[in-house]
C-alpha positions as CSV (number, residue, x, y, z in Angstrom):
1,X,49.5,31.4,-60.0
2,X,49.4,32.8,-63.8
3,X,50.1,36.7,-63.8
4,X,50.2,39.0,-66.7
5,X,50.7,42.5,-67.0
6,X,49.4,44.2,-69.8
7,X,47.7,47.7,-71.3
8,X,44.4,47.6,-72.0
9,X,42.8,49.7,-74.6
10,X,40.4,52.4,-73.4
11,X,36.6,51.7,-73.9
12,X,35.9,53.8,-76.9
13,X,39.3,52.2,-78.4
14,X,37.7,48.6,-77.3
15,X,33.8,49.4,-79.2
16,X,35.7,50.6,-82.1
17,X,37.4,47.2,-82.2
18,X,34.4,45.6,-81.2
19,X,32.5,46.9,-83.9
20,X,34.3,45.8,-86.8
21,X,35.1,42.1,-85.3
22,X,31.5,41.3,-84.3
23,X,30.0,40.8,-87.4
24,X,33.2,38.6,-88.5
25,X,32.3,36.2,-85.2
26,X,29.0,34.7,-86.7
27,X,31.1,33.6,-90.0
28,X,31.4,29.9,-89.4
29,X,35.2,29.0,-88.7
30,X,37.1,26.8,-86.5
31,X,38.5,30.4,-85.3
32,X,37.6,30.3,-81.2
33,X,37.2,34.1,-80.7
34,X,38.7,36.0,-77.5
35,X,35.5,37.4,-75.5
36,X,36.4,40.8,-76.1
37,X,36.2,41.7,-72.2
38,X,39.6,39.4,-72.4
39,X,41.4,42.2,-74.6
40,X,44.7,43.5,-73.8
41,X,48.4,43.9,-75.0
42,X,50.5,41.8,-73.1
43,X,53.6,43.4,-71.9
44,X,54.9,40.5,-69.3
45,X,53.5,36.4,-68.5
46,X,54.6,34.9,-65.9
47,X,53.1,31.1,-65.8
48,X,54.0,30.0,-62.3
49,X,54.3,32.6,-59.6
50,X,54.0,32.2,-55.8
51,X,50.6,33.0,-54.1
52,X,53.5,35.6,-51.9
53,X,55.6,37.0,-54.6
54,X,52.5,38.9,-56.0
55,X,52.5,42.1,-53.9
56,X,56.3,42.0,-54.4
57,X,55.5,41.8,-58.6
58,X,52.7,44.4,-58.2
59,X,55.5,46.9,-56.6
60,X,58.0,46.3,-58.9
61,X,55.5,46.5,-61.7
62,X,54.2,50.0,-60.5
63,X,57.4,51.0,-60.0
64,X,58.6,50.7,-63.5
65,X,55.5,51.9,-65.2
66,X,56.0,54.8,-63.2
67,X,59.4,55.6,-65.1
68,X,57.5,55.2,-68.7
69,X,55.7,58.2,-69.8
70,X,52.1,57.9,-71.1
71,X,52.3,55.8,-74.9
72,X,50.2,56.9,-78.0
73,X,49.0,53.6,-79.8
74,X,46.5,52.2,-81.9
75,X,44.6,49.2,-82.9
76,X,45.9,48.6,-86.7
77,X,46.6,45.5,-89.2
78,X,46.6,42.3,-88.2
79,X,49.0,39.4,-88.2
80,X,49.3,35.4,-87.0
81,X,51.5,33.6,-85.0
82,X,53.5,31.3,-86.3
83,X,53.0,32.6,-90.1
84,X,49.9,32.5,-92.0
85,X,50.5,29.3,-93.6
86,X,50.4,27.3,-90.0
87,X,48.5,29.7,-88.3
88,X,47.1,28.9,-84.6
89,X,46.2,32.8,-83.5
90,X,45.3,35.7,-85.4
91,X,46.0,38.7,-83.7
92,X,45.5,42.6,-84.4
93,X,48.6,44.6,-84.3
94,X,49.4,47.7,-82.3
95,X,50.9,50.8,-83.7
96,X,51.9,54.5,-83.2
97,X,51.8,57.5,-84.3
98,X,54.6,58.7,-82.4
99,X,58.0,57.7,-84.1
100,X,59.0,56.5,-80.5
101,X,56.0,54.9,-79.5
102,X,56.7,51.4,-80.4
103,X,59.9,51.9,-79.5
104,X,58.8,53.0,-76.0
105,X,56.4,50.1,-75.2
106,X,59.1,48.0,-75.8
107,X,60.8,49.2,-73.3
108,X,57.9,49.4,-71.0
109,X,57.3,45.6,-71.4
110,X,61.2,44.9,-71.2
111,X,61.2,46.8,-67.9
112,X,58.3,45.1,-66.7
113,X,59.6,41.6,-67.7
114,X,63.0,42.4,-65.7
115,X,61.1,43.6,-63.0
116,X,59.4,40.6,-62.8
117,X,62.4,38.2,-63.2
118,X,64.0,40.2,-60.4
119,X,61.4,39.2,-57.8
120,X,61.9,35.4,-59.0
121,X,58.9,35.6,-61.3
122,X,60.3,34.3,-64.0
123,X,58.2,35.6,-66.8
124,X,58.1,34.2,-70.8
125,X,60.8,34.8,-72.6
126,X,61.7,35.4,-76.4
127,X,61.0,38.6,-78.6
128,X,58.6,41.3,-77.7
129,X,55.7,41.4,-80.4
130,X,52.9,43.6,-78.9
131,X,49.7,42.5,-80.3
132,X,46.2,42.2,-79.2
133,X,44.7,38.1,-79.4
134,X,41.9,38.1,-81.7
135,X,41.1,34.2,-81.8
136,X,43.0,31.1,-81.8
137,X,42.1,27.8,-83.7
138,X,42.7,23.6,-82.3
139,X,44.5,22.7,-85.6
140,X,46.7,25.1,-88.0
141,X,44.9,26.7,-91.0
142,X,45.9,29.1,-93.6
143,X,44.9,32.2,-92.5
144,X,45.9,34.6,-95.9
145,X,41.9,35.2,-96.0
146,X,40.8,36.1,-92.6
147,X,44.8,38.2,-92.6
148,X,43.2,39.9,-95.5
149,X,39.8,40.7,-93.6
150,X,41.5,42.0,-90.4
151,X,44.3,43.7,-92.0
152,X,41.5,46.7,-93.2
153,X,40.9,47.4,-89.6
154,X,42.8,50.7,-88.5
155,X,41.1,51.9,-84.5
156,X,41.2,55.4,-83.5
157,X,44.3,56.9,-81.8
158,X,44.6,56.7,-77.7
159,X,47.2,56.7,-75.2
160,X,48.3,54.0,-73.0
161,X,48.6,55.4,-69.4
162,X,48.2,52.7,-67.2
163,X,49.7,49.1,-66.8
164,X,47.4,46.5,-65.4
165,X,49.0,43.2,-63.4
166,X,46.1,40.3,-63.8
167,X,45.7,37.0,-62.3
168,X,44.6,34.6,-64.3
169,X,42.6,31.8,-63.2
170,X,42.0,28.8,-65.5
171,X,38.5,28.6,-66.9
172,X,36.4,24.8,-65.7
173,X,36.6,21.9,-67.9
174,X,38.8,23.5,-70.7
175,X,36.6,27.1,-70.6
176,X,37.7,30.2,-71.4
177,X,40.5,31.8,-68.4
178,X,38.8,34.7,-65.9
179,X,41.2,37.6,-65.7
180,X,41.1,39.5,-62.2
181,X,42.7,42.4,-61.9
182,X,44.9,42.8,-58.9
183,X,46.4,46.4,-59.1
184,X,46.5,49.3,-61.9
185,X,50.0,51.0,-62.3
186,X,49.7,54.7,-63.7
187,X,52.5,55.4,-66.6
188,X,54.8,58.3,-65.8
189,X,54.0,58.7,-62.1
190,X,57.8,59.4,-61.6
191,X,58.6,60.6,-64.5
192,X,60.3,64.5,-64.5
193,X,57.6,66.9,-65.5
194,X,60.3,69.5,-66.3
């Protein structure tokens, strides 16, 4: 199975977002745009899990998002993966206002991704860049326009308080993936109120 747990903005951060990307969908493009019921910040993937290690990743999930306090971010800038020159997915970038916030989902999503690696399911490796997918293209393009475009976006303030573990299930014939959501882990369940 394909599990992911990730923070998904809150719906007035998600129409905010929604609003400004919209109109940029109907421009014509070989950009294929995420369905924006698809959104979320990826803290951990894990390609191929176990149908019975998934109550065991859910706990361990849980348990670690309840250490984590609640995170203040926002929806702001943009970037691509790999570089603008080759890109393949534009993304929008997530901020804080907090000087530790960053800092603090980092940690989230490195506790998650231990967590996860401790049950045996081995999730994706390499830096941590939190970002939100915007599209994706077939072929590489130069994306310094569209980068220009989505870097005036800046979305209102909110606060990340919950981590959700998906399942994702392969869309038919090369469609888009379905994400079901399996469990919702609060932030800062655990943490001392004091």
């Amino acid at each position: 199975m394909r599990i992911f747990a990730a923070v998904v903005p809150p719906a007035d951060a998600h129409a905010d977002l929604e609003a400004f990307v919209e109109p940029r969908r109907d421009v014509h493009s070989d950009l294929r745009w995420t369905p924006s019921h698809l959104w979320h910040v990826t803290l951990a993937f894990m390609a191929d899990v176990p149908e019975g290690l998934v109550d065991d990743v859910v706990d361990d999930v849980a348990r670690v998002a309840g250490e984590h306090a609640p995170i203040p971010l926002r929806l702001s800038g943009a970037g691509t993966f790999p570089n603008p020159a080759e890109a393949r997915v534009v993304w929008m970038d997530v901020r804080s206002e907090s000087p530790s916030g960053l800092t603090d989902l980092e940690s989230l999503a490195l506790g998650v991704r231990r967590a996860c690696g401790s049950v045996g399911a081995s999730p994706a490796g390499g830096d941590y860049r939190p970002h939100l997918t915007l599209a994706r293209v077939r072929r590489p393009f130069e994306a310094t326009h569209w980068l220009r475009v989505m870097d005036a976006y800046a979305g209102p303030p909110w606060v990340a308080d919950e981590v959700t573990v998906f399942v994702s299930h392969r869309g038919e014939r090369r469609g888009r993936p379905h994400y079901e959501p399996v469990a919702v882990c609060p932030l800062g369940a655990n943490v001392s109120r004091g």
